[in-house]
N, CA and C atoms as a LAMMPS dump frame, in Angstrom:
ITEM: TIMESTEP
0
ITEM: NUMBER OF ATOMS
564
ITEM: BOX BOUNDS ff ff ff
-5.0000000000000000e+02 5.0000000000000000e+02
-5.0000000000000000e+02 5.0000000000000000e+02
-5.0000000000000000e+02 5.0000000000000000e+02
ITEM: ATOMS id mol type element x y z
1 1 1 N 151.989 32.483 455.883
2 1 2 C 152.654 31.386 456.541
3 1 3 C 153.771 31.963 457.401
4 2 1 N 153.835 31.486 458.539
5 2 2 C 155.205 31.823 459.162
6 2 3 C 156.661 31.196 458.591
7 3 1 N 157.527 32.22 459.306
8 3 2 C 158.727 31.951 458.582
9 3 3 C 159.666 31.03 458.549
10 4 1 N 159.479 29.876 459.67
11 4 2 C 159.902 28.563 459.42
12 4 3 C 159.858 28.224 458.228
13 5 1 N 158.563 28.172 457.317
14 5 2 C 158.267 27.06 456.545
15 5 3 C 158.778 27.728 455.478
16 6 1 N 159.061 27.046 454.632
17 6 2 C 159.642 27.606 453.424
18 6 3 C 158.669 27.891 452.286
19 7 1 N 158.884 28.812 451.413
20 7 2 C 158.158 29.11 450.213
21 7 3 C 157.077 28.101 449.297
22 8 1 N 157.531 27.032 449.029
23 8 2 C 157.277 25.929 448.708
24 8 3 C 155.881 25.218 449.347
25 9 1 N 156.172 24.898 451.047
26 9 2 C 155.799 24.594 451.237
27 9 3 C 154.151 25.612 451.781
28 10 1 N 154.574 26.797 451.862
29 10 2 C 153.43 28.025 452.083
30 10 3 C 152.474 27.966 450.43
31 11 1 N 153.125 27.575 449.684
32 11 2 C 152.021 27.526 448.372
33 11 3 C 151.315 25.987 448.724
34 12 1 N 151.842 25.32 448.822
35 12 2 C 150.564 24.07 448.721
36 12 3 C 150.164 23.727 449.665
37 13 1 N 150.187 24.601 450.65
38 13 2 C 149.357 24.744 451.913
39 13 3 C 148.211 25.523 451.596
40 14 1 N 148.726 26.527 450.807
41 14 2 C 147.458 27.436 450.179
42 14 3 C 146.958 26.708 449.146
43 15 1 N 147.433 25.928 448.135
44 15 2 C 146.572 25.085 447.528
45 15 3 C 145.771 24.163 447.804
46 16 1 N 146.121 23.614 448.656
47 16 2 C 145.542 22.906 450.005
48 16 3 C 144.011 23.466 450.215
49 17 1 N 144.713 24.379 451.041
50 17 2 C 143.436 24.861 451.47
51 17 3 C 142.146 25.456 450.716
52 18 1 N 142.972 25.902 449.301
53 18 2 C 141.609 25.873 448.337
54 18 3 C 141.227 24.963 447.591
55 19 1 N 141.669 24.086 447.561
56 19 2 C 141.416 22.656 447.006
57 19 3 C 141.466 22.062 445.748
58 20 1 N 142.962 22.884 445.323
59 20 2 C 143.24 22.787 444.146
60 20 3 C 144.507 21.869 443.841
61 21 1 N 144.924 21.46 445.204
62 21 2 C 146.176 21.061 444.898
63 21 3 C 146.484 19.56 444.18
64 22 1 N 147.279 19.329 443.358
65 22 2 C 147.258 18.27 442.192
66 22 3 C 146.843 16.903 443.832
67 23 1 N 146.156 15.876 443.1
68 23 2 C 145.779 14.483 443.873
69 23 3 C 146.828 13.672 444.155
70 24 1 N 148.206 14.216 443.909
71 24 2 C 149.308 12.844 444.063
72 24 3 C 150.325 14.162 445.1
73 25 1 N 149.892 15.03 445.329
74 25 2 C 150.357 16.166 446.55
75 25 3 C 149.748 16.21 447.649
76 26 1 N 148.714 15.971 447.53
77 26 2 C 147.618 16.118 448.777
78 26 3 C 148.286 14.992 450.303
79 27 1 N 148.519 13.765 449.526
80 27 2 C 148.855 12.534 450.657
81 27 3 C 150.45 13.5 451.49
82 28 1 N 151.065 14.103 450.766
83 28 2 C 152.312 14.448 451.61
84 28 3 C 152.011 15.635 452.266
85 29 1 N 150.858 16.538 451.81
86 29 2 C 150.878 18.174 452.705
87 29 3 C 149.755 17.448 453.979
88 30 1 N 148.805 16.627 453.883
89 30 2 C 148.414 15.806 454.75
90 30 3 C 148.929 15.129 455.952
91 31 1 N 150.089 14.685 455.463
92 31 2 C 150.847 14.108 456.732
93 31 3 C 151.636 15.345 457.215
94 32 1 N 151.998 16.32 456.322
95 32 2 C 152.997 17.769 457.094
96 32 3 C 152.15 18.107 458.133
97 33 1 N 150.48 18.132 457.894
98 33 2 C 149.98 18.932 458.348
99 33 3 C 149.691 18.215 459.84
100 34 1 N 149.263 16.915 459.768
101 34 2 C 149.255 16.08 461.047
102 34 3 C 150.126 15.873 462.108
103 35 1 N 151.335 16.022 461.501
104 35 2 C 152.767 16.701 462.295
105 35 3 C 152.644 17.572 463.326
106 36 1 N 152.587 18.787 462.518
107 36 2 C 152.983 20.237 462.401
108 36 3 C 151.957 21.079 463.225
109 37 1 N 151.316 21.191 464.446
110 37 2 C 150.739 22.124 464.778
111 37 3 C 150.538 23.844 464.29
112 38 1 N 151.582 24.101 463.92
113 38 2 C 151.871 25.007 463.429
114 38 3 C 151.64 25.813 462.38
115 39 1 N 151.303 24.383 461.373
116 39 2 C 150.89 24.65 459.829
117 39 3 C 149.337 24.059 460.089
118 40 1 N 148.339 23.129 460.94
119 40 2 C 147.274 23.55 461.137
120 40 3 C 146.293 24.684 461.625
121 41 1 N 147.237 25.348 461.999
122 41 2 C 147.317 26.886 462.409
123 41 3 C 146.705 27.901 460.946
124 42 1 N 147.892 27.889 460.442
125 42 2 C 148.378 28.266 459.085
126 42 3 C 147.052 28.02 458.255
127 43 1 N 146.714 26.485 458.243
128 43 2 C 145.848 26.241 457.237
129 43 3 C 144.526 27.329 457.613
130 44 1 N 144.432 26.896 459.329
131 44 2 C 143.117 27.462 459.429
132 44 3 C 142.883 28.695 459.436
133 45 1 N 143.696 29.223 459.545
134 45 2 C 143.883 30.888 458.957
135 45 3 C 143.265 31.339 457.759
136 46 1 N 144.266 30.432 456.363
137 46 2 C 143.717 30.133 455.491
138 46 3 C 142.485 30.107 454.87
139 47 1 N 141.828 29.005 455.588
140 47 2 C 140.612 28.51 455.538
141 47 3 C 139.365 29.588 456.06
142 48 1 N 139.756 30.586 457.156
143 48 2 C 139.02 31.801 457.508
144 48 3 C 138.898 32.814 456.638
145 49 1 N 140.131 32.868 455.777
146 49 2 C 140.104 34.008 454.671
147 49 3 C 139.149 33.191 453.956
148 50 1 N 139.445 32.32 453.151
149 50 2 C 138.466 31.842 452.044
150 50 3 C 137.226 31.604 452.199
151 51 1 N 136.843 31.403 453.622
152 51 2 C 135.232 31.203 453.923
153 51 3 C 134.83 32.674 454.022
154 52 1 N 135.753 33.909 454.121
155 52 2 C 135.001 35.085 454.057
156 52 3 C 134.674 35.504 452.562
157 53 1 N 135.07 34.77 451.86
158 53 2 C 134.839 35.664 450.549
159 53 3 C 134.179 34.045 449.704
160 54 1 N 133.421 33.601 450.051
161 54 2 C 132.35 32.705 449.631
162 54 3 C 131.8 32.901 448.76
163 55 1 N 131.52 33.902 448.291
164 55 2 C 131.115 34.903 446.692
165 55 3 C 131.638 34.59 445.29
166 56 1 N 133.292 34.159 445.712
167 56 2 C 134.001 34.423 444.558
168 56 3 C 134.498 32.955 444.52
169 57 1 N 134.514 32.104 443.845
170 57 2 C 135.244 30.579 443.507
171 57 3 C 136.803 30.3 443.496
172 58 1 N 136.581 29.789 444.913
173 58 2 C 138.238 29.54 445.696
174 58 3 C 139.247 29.203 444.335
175 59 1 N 138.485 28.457 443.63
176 59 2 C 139.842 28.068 442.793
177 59 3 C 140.55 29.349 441.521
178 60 1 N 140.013 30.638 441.867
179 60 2 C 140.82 31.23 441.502
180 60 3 C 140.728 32.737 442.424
181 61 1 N 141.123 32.495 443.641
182 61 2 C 141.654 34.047 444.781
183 61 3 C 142.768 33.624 444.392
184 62 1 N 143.711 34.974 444.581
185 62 2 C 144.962 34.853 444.044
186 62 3 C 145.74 34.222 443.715
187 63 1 N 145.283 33.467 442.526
188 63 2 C 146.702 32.334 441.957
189 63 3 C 147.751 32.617 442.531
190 64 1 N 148.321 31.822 442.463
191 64 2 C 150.213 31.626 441.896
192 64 3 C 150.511 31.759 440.806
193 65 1 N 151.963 31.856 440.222
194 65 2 C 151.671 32.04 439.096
195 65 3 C 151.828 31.045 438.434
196 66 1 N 152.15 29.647 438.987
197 66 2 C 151.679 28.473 438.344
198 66 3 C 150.236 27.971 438.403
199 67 1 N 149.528 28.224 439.338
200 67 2 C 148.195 28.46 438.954
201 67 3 C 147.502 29.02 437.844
202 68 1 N 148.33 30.58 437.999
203 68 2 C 147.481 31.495 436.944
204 68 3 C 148.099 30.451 435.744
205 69 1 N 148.753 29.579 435.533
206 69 2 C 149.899 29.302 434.085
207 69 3 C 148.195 28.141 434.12
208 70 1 N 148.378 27.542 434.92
209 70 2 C 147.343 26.263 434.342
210 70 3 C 146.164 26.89 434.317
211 71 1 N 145.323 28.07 434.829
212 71 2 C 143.819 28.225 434.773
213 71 3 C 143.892 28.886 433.37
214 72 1 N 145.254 29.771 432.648
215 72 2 C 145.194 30.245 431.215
216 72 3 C 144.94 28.804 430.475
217 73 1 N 145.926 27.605 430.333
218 73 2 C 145.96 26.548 430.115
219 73 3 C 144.619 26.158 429.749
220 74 1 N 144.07 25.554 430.623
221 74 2 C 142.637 25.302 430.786
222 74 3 C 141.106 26.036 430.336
223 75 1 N 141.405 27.748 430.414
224 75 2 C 140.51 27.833 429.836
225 75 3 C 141.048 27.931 428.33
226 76 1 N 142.047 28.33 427.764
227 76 2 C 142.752 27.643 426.268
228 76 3 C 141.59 27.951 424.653
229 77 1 N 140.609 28.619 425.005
230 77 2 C 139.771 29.077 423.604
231 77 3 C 138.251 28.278 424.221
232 78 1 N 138.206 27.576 425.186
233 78 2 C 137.004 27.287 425.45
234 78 3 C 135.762 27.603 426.261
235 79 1 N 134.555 28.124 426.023
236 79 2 C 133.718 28.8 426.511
237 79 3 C 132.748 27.387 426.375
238 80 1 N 131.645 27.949 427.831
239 80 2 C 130.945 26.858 428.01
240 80 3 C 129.305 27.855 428.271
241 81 1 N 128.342 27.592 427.694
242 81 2 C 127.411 28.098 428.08
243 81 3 C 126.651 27.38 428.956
244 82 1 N 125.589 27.53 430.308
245 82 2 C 125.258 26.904 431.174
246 82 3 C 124.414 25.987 430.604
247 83 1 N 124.633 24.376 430.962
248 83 2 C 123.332 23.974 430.65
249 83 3 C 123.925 23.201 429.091
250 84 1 N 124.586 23.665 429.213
251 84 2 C 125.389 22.915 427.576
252 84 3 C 126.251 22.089 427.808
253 85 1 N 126.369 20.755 427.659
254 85 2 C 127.084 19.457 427.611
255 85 3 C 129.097 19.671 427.69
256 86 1 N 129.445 19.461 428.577
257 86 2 C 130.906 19.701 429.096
258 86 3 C 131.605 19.364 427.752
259 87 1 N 131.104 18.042 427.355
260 87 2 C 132.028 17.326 426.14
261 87 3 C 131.693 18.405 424.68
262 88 1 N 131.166 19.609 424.666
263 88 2 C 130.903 19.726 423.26
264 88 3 C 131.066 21.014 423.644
265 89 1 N 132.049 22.324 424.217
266 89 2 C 132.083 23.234 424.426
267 89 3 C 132.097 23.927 423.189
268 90 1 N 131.732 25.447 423.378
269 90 2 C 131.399 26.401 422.421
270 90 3 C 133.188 27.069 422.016
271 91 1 N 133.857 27.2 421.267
272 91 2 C 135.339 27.945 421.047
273 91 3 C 134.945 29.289 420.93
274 92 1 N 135.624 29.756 421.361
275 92 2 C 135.775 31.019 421.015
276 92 3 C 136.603 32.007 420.488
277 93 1 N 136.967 33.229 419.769
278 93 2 C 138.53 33.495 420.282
279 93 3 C 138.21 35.186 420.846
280 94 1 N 139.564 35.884 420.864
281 94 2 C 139.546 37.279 421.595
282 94 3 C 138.88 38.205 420.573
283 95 1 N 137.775 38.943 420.799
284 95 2 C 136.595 39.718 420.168
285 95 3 C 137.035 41.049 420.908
286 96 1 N 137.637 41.743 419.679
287 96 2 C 137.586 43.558 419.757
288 96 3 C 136.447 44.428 419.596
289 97 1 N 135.676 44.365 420.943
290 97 2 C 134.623 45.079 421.284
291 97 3 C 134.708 46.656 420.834
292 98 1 N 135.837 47.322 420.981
293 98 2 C 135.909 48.696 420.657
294 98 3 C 137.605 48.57 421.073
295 99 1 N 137.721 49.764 420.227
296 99 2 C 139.627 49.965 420.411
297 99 3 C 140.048 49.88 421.675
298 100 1 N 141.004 48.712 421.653
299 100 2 C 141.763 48.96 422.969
300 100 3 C 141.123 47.859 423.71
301 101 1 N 139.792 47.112 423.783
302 101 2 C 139.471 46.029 424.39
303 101 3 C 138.532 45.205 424.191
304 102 1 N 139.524 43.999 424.197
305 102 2 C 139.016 42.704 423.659
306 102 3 C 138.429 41.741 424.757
307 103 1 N 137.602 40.897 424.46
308 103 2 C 136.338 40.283 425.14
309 103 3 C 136.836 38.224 424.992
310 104 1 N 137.149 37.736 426.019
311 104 2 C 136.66 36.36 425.591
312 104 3 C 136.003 35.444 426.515
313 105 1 N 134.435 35.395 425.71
314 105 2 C 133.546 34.779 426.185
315 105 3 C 133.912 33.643 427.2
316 106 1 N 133.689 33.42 428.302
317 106 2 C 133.724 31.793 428.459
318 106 3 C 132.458 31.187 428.982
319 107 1 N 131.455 31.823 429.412
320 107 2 C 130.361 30.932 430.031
321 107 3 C 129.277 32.235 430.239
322 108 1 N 127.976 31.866 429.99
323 108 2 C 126.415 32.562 429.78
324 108 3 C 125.595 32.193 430.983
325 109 1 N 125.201 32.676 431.528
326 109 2 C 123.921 32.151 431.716
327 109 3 C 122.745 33.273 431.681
328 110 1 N 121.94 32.945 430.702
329 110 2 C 120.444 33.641 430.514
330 110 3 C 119.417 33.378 431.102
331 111 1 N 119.363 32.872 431.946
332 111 2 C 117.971 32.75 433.257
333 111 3 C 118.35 33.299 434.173
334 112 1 N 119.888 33.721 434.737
335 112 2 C 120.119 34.717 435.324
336 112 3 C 120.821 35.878 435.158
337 113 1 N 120.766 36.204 433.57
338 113 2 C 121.432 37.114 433.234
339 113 3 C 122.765 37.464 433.685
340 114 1 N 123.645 36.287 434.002
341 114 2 C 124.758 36.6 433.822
342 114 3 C 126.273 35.998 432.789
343 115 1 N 126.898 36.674 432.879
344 115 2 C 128.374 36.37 431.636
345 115 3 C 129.657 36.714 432.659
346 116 1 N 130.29 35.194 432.12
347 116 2 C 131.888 35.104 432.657
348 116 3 C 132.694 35.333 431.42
349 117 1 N 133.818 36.036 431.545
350 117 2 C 134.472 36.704 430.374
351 117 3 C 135.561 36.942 430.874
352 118 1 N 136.695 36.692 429.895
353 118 2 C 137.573 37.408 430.304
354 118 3 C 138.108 38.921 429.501
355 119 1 N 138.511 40.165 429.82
356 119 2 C 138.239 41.438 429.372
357 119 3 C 140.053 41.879 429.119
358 120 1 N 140.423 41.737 427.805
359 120 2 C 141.739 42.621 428.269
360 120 3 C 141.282 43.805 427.687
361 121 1 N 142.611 45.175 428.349
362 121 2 C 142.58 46.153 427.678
363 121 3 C 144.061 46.752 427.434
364 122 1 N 143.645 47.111 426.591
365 122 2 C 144.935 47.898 426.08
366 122 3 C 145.824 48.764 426.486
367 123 1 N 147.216 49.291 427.151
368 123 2 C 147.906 50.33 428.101
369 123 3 C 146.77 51.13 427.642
370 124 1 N 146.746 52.251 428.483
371 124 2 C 145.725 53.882 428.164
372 124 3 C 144.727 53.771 427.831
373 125 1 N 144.235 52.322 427.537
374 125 2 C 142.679 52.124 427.236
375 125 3 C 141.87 53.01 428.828
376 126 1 N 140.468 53.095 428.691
377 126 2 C 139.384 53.38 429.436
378 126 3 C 138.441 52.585 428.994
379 127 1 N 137.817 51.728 429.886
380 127 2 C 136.708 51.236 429.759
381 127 3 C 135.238 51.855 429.964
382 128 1 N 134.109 52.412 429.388
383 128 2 C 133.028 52.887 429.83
384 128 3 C 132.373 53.189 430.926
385 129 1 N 132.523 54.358 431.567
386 129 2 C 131.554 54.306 432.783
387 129 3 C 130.058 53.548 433.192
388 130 1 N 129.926 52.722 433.756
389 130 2 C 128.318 51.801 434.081
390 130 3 C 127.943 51.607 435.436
391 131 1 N 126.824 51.24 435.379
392 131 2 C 126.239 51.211 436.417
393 131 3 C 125.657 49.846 436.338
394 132 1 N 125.902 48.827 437.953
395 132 2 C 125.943 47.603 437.826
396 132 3 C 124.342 47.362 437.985
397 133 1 N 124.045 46.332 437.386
398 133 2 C 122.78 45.857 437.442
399 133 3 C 122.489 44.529 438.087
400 134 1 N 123.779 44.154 438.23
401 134 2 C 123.736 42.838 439.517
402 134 3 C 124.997 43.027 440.127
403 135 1 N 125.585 41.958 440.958
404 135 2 C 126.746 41.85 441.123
405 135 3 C 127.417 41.687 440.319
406 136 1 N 129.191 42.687 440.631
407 136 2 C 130.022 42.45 439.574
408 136 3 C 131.233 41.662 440.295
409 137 1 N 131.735 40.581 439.775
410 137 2 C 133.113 40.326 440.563
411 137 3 C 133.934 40.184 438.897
412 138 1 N 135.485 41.003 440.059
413 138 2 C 136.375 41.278 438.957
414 138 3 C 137.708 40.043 439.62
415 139 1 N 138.256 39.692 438.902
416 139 2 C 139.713 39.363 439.702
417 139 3 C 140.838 39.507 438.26
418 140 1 N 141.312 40.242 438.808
419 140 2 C 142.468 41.075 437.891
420 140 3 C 143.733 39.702 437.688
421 141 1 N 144.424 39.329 436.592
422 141 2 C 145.052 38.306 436.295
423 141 3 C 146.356 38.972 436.058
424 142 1 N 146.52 40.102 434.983
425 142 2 C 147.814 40.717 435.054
426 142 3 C 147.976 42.211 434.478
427 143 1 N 149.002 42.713 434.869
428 143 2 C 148.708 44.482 434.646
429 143 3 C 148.208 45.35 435.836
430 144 1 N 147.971 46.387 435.472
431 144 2 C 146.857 47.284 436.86
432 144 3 C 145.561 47.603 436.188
433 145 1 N 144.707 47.743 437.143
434 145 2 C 143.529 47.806 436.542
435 145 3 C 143.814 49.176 437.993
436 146 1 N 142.725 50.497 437.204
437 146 2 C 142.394 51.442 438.256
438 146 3 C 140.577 51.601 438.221
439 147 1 N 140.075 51.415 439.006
440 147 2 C 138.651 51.841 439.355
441 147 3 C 138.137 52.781 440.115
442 148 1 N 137.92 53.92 439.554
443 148 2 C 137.726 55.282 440.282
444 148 3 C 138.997 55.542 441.372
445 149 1 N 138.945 55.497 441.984
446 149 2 C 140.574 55.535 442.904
447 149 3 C 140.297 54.27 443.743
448 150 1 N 140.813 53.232 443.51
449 150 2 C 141.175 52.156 443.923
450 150 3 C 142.574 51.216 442.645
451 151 1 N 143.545 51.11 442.905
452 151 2 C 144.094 50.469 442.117
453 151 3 C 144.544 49.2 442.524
454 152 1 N 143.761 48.69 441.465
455 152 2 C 144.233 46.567 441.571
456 152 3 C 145.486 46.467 440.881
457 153 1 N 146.147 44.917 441.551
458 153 2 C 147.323 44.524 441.39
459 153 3 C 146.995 43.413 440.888
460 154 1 N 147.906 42.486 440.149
461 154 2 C 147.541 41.296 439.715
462 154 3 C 146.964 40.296 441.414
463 155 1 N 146.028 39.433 440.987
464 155 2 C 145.608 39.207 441.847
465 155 3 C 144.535 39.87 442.736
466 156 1 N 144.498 40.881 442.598
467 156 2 C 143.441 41.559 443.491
468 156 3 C 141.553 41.197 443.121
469 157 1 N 140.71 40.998 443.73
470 157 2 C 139.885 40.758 443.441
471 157 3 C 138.894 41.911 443.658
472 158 1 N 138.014 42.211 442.997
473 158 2 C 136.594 44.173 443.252
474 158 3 C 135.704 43.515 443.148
475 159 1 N 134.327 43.415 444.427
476 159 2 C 133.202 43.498 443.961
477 159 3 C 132.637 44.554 444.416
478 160 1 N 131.715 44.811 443.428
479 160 2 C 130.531 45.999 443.033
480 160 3 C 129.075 45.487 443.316
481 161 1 N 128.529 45.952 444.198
482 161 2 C 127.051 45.724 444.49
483 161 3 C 126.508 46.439 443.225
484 162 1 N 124.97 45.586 443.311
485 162 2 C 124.143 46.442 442.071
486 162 3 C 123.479 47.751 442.312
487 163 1 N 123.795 48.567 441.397
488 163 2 C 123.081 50.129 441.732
489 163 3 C 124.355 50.945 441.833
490 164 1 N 125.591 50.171 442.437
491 164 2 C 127.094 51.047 442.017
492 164 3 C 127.302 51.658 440.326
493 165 1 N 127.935 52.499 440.641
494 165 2 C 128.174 52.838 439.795
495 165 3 C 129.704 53.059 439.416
496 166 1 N 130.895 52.629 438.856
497 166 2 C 132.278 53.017 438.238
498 166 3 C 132.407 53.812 437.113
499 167 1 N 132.709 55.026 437.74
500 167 2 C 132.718 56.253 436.748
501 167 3 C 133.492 56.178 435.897
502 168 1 N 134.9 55.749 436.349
503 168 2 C 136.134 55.976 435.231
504 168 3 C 136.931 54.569 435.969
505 169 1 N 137.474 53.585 434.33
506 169 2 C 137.889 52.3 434.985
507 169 3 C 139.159 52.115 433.794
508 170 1 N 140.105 52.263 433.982
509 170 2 C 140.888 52.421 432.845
510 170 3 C 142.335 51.716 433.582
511 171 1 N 143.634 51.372 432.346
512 171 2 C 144.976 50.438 432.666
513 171 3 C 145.928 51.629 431.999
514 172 1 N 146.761 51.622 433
515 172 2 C 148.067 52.267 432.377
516 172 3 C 148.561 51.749 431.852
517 173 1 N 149.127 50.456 432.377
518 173 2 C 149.961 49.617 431.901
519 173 3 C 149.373 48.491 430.792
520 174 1 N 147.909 48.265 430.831
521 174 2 C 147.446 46.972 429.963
522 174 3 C 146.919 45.912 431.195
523 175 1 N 145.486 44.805 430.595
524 175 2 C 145.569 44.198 431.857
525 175 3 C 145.166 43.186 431.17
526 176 1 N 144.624 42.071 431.957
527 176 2 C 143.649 41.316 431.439
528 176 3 C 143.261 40.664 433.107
529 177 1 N 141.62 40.475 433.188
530 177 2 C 140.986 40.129 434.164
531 177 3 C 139.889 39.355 434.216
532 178 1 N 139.2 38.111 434.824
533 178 2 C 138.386 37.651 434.68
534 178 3 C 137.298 38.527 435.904
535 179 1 N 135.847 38.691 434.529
536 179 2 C 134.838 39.544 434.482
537 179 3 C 133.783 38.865 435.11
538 180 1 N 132.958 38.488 436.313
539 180 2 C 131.752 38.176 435.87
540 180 3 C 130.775 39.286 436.359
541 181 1 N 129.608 39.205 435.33
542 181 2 C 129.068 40.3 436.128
543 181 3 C 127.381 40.177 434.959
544 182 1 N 126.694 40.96 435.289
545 182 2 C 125.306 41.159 434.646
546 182 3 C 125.584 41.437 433.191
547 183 1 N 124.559 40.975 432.626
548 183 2 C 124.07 41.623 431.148
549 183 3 C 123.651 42.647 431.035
550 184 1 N 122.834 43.217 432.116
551 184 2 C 121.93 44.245 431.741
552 184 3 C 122.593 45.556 432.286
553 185 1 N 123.271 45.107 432.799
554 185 2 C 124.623 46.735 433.185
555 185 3 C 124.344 47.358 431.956
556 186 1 N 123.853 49.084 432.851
557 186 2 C 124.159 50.516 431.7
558 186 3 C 125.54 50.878 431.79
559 187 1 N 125.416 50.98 430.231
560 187 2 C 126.899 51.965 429.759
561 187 3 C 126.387 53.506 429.969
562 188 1 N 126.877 53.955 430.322
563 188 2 C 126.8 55.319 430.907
564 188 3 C 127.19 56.381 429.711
């Protein structure tokens, strides 16, 4: 956003534009925006980033961190497998896969072999070298995550075509990130 607009108003312009922003906000960034040449600008800027990355589900490219506060909120212990009734979700809680990192399920799907999860790990943990067997999308929530030499920041989002391979994927600091990616990925 340019520097007229104030802080405030640069987040629910971006909420806006991903279409998350609460229903009793929308009527006032609506009329800013009908105003404001300036901030239709802004939006459509916006709106160019997010149509490039069409892959990944607008409602979570880089939270805020009142975002990130309500999407923790929300997903809250509940996992949904595809195809399974909204009102009767599956609970789950955080599953210590191997020292140092824990797994929580939130959604399956087995006709296309894929799993949404969220993955923390532990400071100095390493996660297994693999090789992707579909697409992987990562979006890192908090901590650093390093992937072969690339290092994510909270917020940062990695995808991995299938047939990649991430040799060495490990947190200095500790992370936690929402995972989706194939079942049939080799552990190396």
């Amino acid at each position: 956003m340019s520097a007229p607009h104030d802080r405030d108003h640069a987040e629910r312009v971006s909420l806006y534009a991903l279409q998350v922003l609460p229903a009793d906000e929308v009527p006032a960034v609506e009329a800013q925006l009908a105003g404001c040449a300036e901030c239709r600008e802004d939006l459509e800027s916006l709106r160019a980033v997010i149509g490039s990355l069409a892959a990944w589900p607008t409602d979570v490219l880089r939270p805020t961190a009142s975002l990130r506060d309500r999407l923790a909120q929300r997903i809250g212990g509940e996992a949904v497998t595809v195809g399974q009734p909204a009102a009767s979700p599956v609970r789950r809680e955080w599953e210590e896969v191997t020292p140092g990192i824990s797994v929580k399920l939130l959604a399956t799907d087995p006709d296309n072999r894929r799993v949404t999860m969220l993955v923390r790990l532990a400071p100095g943990t390493d996660y297994p070298p693999h090789q992707h067997a579909g697409v992987e999308e990562l979006h890192l929530l908090d901590g650093e995550l390093l992937i072969d030499d690339r290092r994510l920041q909270p917020g940062d989002y990695s995808r991995a075509e299938p047939g990649t391979v991430d040799r060495r994927v490990w947190s200095e600091t500790g992370c936690t990130c929402v995972l989706v990616t194939s079942l049939d990925d080799v552990l190396r």
